[in-house]
Every structure is written in structure tokens, then in C-alpha cells.
C-alpha positions as CSV (number, residue, x, y, z in Angstrom):
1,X,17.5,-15.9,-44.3
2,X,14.5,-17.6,-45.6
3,X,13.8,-14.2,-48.1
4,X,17.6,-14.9,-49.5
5,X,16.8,-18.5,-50.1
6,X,13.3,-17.3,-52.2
7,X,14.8,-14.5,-54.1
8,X,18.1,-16.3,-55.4
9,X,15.9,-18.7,-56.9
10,X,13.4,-16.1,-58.1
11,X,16.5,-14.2,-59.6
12,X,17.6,-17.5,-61.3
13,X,13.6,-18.7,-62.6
14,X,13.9,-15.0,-64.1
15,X,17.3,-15.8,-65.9
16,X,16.6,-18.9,-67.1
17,X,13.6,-17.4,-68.5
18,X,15.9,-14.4,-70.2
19,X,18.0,-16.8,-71.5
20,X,15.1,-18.7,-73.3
21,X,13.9,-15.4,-74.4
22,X,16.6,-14.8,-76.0
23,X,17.0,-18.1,-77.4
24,X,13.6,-18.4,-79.1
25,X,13.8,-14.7,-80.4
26,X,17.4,-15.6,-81.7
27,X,16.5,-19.3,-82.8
28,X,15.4,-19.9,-86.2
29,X,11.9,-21.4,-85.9
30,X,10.6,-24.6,-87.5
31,X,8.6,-27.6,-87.3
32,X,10.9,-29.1,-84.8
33,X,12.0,-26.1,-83.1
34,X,10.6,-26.5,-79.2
35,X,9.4,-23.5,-77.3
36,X,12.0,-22.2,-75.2
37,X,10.3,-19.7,-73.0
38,X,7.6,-23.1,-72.6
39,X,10.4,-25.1,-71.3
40,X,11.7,-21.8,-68.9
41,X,8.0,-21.9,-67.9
42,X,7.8,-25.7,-67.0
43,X,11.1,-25.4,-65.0
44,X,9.9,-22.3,-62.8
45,X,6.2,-24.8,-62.3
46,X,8.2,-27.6,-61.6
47,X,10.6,-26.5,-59.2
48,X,8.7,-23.8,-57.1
49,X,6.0,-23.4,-55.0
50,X,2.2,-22.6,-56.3
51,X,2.2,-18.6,-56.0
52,X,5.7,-18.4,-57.4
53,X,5.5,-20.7,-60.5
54,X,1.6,-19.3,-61.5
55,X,3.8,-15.8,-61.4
56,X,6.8,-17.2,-63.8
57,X,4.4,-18.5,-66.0
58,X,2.6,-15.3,-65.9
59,X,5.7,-13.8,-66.6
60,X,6.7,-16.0,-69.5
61,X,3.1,-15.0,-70.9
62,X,4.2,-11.2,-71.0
63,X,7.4,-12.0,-72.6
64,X,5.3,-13.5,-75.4
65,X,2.9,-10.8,-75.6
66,X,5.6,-8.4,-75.6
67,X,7.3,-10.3,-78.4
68,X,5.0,-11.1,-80.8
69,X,2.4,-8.7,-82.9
70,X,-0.8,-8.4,-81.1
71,X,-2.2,-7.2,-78.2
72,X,-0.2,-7.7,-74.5
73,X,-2.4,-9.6,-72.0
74,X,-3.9,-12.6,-73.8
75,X,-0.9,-14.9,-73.9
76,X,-0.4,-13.6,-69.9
77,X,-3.8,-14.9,-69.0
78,X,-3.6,-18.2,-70.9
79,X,-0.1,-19.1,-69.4
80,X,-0.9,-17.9,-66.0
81,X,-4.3,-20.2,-66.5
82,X,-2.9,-23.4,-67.4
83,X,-0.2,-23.3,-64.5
84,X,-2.3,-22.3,-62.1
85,X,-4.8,-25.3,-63.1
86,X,-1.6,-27.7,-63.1
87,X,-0.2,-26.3,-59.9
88,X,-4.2,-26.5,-58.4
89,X,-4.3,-30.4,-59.7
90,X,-1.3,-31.5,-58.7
91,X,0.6,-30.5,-55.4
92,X,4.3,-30.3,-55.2
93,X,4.6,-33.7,-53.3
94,X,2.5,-35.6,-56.1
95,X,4.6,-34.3,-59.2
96,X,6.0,-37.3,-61.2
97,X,7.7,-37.9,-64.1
98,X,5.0,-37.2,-66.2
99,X,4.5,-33.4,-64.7
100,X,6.9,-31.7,-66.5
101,X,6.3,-32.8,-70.3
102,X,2.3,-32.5,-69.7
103,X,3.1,-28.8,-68.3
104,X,5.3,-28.3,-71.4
105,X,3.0,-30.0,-74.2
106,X,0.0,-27.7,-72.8
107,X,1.7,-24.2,-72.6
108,X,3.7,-24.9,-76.2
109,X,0.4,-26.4,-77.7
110,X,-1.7,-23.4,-76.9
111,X,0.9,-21.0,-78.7
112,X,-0.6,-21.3,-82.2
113,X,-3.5,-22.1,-81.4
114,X,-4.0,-18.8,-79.4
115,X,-2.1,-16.9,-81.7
116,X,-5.0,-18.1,-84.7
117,X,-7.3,-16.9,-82.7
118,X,-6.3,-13.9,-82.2
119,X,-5.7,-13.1,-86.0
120,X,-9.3,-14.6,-86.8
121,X,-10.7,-12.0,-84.3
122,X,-8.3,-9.5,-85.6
123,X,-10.2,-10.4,-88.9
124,X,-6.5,-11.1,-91.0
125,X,-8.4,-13.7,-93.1
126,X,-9.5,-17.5,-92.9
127,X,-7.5,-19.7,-90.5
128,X,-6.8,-23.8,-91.6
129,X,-7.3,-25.3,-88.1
130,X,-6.0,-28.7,-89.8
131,X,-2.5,-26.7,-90.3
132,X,-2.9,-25.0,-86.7
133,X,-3.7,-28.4,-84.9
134,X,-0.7,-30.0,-86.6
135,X,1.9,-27.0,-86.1
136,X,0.2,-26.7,-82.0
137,X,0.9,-31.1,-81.8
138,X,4.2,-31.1,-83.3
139,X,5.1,-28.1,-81.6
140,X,3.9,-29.3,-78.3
141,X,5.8,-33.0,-78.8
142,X,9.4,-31.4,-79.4
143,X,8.6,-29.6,-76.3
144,X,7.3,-32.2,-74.3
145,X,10.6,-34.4,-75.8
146,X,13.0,-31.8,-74.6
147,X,11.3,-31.5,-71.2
148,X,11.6,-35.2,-70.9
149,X,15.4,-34.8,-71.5
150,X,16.0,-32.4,-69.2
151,X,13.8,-34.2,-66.5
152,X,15.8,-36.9,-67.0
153,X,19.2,-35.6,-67.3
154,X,18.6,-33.6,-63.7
155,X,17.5,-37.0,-62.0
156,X,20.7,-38.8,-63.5
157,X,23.1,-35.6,-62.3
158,X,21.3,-35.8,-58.9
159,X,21.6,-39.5,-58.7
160,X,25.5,-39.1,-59.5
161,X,26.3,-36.1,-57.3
162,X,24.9,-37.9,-54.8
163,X,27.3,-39.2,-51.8
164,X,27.7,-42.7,-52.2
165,X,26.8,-45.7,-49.5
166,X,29.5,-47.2,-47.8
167,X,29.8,-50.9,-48.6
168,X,32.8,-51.4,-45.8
169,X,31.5,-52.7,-42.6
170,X,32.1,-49.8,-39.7
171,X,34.6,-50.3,-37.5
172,X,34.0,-51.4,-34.2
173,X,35.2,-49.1,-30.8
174,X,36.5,-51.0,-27.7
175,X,33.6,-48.8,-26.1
176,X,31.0,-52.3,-26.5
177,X,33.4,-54.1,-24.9
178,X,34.1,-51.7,-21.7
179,X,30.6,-51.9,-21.4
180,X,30.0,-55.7,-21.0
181,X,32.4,-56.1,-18.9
């Protein structure tokens, strides 16, 4: 039962992750615009176990490779990288508050900055790295924002679905009484 348990969650990471795909291709993008497959990415970290979330974020790597110009594999290797290097530093018992907007700042941030690199090796032309470091801060603060959000919207909807404590005293058997006597 234990597989069922794995691969409905595995089957949800992966349509979660769809869904953001679909989102940032469909999304028009801006300065404020956060990375949607970043945040899918973050969730599958921050929710699974270390094999499972280093493979999501592997995944979510492809998706960019396969969606943007360039060669597929570099975008795999960085995501897959920086989760498995969060994942390594910080065990599932030990992840905070602070986990899943460091995870999401770090995996939106490297987007541009990857993606100049790339075109300087491609040899497109020069690269302003003042314009890339801005675009890769801002970028990774909307990100890190809306994973903050989130973070905090799913502790408050835990925190109200959960059941309440009883403030009525219990009530009392006769079975004490049988006892003592």
C-alpha cells in the first residue's frame, strides 16, 4: 500500500508541475512575474523525501530546457544541483519557515543568470551582468514572496482544518466510584 501512497503524490508533484508549466509558458512575463515551474519545484523539495524531490527538480529542469532555446541538459543539471545541495543541508525534520523561499530564491535566481551564460558561450554578443543580476534578484524575490504566501497560507489551512480541543470538562463514569467502594 505503501507504493499507492508514493505514486499518488508522485502523480500530483508531476501535475502541479504541468500546471505551472503551463502557466509560465501561458503567463506574460515581467519584472514581477515569479517563476512558476520554481515554485512547482520548491513544493515537490519541500514536501517529499530527498530521492524524490532532487528527481522533481530534475524534472522541472527538463521542462525548462525543453522550453526555452538552447541546448536540453544544462538547466536539468543546475536544478537537480541546487536541490540536491538543499535537500543534503537540510533534512526533512529540520525544514523551517525559511526552507521554502531560500529553495525558491535560488532555483528562480539562477534562471537568467544561466540562461546569459549560455548565450555568452553561444557567442550571441556581450551580456550586461548589472541588467542580469537585477532581473535574477527581482526575479528571485517575487518568487521567494509567493513561496512565502503559499507557505503560509498551507500552515493557516492546516491550523484551521485541524480538530479543535475540547474546552468542556469530560464527563465522569460511575466506574471510579464502583471502584472505591
Amino acid at each position: 500500500m505503501e507504493w499507492l501512497r508514493f505514486g499518488t503524490r508522485t502523480a500530483g508533484l508531476f501535475a502541479v508541475l504541468y500546471a505551472a508549466t503551463v502557466m509560465e509558458l501561458s503567463w506574460p512575463l515581467g519584472d514581477f512575474t515569479p517563476s512558476w515551474i520554481a515554485l512547482a519545484v520548491t513544493l515537490a523539495v519541500s514536501v517529499s523525501g530527498s530521492s524524490t524531490g532532487v528527481f522533481c527538480a530534475a524534472a522541472g529542469g527538463f521542462v525548462i530546457d525543453a522550453t526555452s532555446r538552447g541546448p536540453i541538459g544544462p538547466f536539468l543539471m543546475v536544478y537537480g544541483l541546487l536541490a540536491s545541495g538543499f535537500v543534503a543541508l537540510v533534512p526533512m525534520e529540520r525544514r523551517t519557515w525559511w526552507f521554502a523561499p531560500a529553495v525558491a530564491f535560488a532555483l528562480a535566481a539562477i534562471h537568467p543568470v544561466a540562461q546569459s551564460l549560455l548565450l555568452q558561450f553561444d557567442g550571441a554578443g556581450a551580456v550586461d551582468f548589472n541588467s542580469i543580476l537585477r532581473t535574477a534578484f527581482v526575479r528571485g524575490c517575487t518568487t521567494a514572496l509567493a513561496a512565502t504566501v503559499c507557505a503560509m497560507l498551507s500552515a493557516i489551512t492546516q491550523r484551521l482544518l485541524a480538530p479543535a480541543l475540547s474546552r468542556e470538562p469530560m464527563p465522569l463514569s460511575n466506574r471510579w466510584k464502583m471502584l472505591s467502594e
